[in-house]
Biopython code that builds the backbone (N, CA, C, O; Angstrom):
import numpy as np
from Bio.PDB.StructureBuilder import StructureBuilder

atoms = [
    (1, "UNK", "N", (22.581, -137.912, 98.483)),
    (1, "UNK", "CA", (21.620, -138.991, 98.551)),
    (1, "UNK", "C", (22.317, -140.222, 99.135)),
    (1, "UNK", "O", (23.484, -140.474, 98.836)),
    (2, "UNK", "N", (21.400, -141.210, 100.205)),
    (2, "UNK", "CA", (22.193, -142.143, 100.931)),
    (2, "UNK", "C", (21.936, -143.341, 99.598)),
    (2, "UNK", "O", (21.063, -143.326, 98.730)),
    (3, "UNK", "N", (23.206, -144.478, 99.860)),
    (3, "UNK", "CA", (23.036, -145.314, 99.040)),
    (3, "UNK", "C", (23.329, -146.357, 99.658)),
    (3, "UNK", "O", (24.343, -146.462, 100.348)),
    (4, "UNK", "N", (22.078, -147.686, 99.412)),
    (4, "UNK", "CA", (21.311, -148.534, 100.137)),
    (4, "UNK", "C", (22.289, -149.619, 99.544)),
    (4, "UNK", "O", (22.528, -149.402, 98.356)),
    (5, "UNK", "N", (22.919, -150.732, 100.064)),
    (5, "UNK", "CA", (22.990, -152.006, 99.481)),
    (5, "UNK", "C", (22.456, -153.029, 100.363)),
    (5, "UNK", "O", (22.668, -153.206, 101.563)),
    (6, "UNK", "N", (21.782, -153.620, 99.611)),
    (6, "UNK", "CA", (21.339, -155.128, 99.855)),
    (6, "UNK", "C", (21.710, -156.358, 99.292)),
    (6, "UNK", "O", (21.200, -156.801, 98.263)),
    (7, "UNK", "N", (23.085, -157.242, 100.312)),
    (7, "UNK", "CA", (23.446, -158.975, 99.879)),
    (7, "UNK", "C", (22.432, -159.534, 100.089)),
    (7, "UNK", "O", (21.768, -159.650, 101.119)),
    (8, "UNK", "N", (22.239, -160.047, 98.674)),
    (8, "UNK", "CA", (20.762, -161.436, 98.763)),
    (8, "UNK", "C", (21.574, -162.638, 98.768)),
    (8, "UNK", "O", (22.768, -162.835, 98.541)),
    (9, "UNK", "N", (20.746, -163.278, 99.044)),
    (9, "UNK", "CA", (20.792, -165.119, 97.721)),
    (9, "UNK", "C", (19.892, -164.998, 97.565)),
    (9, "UNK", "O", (19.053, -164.484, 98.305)),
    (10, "UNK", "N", (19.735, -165.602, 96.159)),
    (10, "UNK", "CA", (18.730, -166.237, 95.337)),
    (10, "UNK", "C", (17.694, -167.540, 96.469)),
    (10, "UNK", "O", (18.150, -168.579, 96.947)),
    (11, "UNK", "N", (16.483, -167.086, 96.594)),
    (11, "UNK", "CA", (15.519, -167.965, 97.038)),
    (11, "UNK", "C", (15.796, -167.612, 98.908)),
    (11, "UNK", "O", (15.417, -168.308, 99.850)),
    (12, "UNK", "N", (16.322, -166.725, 98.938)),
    (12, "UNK", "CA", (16.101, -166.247, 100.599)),
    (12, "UNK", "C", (15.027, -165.699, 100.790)),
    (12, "UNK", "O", (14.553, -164.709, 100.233)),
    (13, "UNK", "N", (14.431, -166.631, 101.957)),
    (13, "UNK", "CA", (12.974, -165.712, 102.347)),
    (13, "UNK", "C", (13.216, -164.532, 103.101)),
    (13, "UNK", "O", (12.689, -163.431, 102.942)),
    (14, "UNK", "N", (14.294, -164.965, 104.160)),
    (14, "UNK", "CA", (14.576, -163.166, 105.114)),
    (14, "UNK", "C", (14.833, -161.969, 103.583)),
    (14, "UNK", "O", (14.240, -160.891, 103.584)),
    (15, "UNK", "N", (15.412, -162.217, 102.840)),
    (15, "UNK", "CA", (15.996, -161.679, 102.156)),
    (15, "UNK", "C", (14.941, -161.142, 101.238)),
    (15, "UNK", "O", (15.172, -159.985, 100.886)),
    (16, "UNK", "N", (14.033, -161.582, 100.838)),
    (16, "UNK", "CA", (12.637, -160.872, 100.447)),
    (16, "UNK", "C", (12.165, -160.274, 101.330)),
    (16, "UNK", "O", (12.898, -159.298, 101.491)),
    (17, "UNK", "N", (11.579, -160.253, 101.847)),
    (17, "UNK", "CA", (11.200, -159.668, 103.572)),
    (17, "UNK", "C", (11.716, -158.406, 103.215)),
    (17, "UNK", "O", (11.122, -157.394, 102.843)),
    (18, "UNK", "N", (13.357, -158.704, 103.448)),
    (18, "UNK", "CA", (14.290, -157.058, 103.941)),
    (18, "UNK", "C", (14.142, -156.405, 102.883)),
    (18, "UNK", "O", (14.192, -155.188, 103.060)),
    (19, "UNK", "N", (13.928, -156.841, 101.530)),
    (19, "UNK", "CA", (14.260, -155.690, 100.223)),
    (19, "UNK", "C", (12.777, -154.995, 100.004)),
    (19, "UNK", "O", (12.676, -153.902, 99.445)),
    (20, "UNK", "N", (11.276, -155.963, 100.652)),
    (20, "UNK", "CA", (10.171, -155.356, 100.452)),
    (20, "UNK", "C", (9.819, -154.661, 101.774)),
    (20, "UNK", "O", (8.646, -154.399, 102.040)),
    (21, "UNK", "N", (10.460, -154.470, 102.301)),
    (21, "UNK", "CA", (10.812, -153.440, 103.632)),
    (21, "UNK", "C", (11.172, -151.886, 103.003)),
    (21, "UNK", "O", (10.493, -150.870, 102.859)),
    (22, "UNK", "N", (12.220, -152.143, 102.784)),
    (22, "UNK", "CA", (13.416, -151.351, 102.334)),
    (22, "UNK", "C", (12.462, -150.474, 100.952)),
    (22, "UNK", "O", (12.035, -149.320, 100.959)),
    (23, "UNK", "N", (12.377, -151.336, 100.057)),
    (23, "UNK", "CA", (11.224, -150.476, 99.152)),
    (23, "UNK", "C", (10.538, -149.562, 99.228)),
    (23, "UNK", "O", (10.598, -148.494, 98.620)),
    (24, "UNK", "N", (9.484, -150.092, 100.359)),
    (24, "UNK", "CA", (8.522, -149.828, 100.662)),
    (24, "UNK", "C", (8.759, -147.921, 101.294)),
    (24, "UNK", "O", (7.880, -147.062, 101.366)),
    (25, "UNK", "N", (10.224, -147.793, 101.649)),
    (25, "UNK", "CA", (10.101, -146.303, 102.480)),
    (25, "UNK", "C", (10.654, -145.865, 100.885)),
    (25, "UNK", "O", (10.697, -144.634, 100.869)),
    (26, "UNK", "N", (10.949, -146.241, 99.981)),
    (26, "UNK", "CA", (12.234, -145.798, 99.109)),
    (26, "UNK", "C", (11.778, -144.171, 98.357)),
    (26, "UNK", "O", (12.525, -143.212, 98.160)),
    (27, "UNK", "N", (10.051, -144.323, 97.999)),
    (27, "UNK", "CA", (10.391, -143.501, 97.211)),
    (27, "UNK", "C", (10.063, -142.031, 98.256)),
    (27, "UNK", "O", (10.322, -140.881, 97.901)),
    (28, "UNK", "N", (9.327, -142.494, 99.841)),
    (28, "UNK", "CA", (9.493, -141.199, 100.726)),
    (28, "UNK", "C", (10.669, -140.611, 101.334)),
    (28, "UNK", "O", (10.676, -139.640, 102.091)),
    (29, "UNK", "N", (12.167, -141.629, 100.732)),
    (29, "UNK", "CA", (13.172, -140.884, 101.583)),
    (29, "UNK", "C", (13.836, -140.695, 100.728)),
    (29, "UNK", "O", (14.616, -139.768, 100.946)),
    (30, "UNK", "N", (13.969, -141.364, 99.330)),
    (30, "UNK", "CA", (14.417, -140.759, 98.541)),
    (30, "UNK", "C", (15.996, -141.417, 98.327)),
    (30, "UNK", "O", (16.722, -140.798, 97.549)),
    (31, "UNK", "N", (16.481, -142.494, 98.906)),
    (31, "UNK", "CA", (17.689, -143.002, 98.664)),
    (31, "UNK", "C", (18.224, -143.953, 97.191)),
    (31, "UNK", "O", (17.276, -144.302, 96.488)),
    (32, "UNK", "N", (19.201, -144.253, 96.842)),
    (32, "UNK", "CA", (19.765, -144.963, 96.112)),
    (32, "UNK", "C", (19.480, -146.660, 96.134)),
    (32, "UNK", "O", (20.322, -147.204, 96.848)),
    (33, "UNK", "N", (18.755, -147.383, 95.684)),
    (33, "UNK", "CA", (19.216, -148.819, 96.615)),
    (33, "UNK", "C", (19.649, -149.848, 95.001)),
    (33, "UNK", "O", (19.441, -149.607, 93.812)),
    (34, "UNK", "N", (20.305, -151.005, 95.706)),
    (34, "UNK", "CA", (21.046, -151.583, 94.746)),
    (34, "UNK", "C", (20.743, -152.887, 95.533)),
    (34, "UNK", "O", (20.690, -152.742, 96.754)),
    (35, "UNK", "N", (20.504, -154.322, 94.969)),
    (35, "UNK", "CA", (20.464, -155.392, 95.751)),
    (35, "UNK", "C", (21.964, -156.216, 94.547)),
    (35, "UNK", "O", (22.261, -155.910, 93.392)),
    (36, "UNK", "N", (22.351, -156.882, 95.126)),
    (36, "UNK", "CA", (23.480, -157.573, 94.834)),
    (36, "UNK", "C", (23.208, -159.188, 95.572)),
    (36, "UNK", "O", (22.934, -159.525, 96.724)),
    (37, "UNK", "N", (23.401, -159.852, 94.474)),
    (37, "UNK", "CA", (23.254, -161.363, 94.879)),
    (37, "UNK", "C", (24.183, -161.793, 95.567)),
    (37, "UNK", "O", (24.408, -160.737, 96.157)),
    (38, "UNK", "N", (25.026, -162.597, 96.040)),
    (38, "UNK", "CA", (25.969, -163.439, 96.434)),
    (38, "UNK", "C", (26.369, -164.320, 95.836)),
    (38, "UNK", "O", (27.536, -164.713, 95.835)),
    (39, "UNK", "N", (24.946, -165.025, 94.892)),
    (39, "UNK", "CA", (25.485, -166.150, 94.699)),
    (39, "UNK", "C", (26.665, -166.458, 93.704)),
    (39, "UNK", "O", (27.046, -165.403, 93.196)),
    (40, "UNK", "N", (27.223, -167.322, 93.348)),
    (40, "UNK", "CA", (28.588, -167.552, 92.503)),
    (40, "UNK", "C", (29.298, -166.794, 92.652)),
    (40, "UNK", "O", (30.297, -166.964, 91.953)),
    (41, "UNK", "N", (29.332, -165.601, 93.508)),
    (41, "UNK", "CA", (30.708, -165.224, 94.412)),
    (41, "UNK", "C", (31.399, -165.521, 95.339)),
    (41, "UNK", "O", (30.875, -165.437, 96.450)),
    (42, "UNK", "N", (32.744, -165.951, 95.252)),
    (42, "UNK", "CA", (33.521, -166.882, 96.740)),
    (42, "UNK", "C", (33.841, -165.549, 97.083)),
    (42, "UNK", "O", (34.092, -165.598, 98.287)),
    (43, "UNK", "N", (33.959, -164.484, 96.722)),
    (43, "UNK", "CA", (34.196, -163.530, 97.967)),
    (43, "UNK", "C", (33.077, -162.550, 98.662)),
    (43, "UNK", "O", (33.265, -161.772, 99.598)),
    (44, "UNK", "N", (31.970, -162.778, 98.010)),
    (44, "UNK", "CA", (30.978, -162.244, 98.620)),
    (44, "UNK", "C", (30.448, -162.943, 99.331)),
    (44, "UNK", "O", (29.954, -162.610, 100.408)),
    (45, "UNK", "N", (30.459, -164.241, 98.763)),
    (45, "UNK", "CA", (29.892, -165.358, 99.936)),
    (45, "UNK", "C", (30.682, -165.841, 101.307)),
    (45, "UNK", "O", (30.253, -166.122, 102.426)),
    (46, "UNK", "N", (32.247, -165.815, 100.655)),
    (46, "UNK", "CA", (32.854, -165.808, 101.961)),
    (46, "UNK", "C", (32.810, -164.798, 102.970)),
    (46, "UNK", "O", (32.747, -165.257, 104.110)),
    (47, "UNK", "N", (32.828, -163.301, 102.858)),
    (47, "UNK", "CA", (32.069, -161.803, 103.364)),
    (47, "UNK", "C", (31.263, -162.318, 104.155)),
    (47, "UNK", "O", (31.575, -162.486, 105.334)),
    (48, "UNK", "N", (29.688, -162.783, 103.516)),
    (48, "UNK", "CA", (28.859, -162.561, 104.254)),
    (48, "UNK", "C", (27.357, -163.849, 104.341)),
    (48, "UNK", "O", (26.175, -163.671, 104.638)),
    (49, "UNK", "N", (28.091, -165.049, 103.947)),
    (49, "UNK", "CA", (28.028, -166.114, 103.819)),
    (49, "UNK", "C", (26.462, -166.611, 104.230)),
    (49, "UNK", "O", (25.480, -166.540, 103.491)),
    (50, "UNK", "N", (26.501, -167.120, 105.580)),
    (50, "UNK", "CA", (24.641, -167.143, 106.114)),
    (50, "UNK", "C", (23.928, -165.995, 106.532)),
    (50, "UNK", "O", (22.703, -165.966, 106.657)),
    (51, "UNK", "N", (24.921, -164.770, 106.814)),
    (51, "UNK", "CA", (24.581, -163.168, 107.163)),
    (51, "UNK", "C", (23.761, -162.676, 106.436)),
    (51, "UNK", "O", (23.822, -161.450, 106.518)),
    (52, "UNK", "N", (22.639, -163.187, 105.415)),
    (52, "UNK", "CA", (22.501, -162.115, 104.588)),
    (52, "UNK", "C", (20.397, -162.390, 105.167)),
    (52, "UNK", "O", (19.908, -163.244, 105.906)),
    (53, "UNK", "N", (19.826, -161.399, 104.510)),
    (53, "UNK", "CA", (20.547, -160.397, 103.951)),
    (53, "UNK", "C", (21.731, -159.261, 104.667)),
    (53, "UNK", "O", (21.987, -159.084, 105.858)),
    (54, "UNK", "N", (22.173, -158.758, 103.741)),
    (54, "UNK", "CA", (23.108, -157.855, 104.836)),
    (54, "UNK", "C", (22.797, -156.644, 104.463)),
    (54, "UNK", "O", (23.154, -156.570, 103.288)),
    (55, "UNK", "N", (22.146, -155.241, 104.923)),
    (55, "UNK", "CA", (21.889, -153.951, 104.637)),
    (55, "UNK", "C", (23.068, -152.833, 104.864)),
    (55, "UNK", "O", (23.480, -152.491, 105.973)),
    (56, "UNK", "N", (23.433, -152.436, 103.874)),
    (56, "UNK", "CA", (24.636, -151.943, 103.793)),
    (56, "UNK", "C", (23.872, -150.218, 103.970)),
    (56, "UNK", "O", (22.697, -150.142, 103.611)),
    (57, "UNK", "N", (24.386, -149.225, 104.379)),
    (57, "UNK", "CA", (24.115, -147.842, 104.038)),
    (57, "UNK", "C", (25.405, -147.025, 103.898)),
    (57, "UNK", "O", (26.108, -146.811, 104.886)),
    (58, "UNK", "N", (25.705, -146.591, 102.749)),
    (58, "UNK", "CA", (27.076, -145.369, 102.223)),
    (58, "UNK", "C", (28.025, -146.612, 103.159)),
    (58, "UNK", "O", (28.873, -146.431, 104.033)),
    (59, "UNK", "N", (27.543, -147.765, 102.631)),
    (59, "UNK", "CA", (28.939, -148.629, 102.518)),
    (59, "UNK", "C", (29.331, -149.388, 103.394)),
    (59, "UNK", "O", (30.032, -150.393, 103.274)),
    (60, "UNK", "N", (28.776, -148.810, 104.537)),
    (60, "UNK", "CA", (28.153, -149.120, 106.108)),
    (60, "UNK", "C", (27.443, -150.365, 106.500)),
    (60, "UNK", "O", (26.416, -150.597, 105.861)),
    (61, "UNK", "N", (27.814, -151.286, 107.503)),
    (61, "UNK", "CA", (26.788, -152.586, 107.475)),
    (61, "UNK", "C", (26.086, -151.778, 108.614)),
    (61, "UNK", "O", (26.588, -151.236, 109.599)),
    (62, "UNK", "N", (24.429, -151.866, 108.093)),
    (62, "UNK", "CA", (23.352, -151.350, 108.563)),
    (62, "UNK", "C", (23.063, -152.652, 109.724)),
    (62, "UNK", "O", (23.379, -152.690, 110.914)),
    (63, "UNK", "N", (22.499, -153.457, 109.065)),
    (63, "UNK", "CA", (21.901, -155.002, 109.812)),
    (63, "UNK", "C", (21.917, -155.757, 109.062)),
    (63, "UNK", "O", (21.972, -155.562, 107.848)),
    (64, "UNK", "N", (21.852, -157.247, 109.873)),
    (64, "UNK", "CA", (22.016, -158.394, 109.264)),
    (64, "UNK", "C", (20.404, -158.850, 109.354)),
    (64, "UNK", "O", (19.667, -158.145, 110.044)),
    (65, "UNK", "N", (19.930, -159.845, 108.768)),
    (65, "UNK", "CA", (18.522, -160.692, 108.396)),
    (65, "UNK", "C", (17.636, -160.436, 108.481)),
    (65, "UNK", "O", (16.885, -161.290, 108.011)),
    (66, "UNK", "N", (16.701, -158.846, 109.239)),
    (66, "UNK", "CA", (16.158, -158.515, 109.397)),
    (66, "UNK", "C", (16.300, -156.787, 109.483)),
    (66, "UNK", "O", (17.213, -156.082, 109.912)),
    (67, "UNK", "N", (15.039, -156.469, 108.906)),
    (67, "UNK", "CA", (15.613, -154.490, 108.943)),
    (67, "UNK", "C", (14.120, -154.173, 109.743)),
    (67, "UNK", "O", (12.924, -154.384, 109.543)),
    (68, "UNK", "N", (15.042, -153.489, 110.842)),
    (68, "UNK", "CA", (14.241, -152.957, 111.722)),
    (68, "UNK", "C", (13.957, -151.333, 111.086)),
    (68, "UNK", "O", (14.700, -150.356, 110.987)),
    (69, "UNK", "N", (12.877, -151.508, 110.810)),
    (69, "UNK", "CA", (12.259, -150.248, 109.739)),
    (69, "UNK", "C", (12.223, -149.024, 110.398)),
    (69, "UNK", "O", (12.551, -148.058, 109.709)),
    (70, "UNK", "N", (11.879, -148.790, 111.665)),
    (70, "UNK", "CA", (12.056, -147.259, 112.387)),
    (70, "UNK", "C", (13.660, -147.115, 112.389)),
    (70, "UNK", "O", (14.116, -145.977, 112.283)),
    (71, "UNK", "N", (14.424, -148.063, 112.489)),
    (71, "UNK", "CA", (16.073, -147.617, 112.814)),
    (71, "UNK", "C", (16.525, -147.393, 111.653)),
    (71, "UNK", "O", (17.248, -146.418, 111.451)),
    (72, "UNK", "N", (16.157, -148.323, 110.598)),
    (72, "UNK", "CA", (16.592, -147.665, 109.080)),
    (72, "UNK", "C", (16.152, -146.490, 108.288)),
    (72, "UNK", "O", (16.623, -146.010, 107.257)),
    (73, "UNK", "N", (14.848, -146.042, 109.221)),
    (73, "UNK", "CA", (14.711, -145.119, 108.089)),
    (73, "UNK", "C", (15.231, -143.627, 109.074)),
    (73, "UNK", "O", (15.246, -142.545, 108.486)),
    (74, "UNK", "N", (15.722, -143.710, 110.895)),
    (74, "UNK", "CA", (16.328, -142.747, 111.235)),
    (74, "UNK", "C", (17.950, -142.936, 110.629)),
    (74, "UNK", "O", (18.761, -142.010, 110.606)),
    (75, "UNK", "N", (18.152, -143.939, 110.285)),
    (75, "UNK", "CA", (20.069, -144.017, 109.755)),
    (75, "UNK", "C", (19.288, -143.138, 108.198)),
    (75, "UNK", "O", (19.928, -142.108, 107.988)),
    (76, "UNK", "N", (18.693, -143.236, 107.663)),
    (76, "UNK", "CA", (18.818, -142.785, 106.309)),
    (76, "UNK", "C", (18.404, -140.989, 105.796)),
    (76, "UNK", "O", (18.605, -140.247, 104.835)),
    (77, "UNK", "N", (17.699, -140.950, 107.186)),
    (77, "UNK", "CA", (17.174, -139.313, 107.371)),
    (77, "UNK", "C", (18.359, -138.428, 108.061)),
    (77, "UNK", "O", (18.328, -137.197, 108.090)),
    (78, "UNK", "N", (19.533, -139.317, 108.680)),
    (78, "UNK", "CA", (20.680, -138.036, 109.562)),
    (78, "UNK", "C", (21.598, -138.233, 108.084)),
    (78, "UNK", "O", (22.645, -137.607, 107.919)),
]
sb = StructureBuilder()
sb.init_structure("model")
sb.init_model(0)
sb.init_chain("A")
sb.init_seg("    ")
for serial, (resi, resn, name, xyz) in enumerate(atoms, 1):
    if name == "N":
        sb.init_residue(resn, " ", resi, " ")
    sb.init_atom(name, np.array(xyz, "f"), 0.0, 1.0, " ", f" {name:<3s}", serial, name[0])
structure = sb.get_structure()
């Protein structure tokens, strides 16, 4: 099973957007997903600072601020 991460901040609008994207295929493909905040982390924030959200797949940076939904859901089906 692939496993999804998503860097938020707290009160990001892209960042809502990408996780009700991401949802939305979750329970037809069947992956893992995990969202992880940033905030009050200096090393997550230093990582990936205005980048976010950031879509991680098996650990992998997928895309940054926007998830292009046909490309994520062919990365999550190979």
């Amino acid at each position: 099973m692939k496993k999804v991460t998503i860097y938020s901040r707290t009160g990001c609008h892209l960042c809502e957007i990408a996780i009700d994207k991401v949802k939305s295929v979750k329970n037809e493909f069947n992956f893992d997903l995990q969202i992880k905040l940033i905030d009050n982390s200096l090393d997550l924030e230093k990582e990936y600072g205005e980048q976010v959200p950031v879509i991680m797949i098996d650990d992998k940076v997928h895309d940054y601020w926007r998830v292009d939904l046909e490309r994520f859901i062919e990365a999550i089906k190979s």
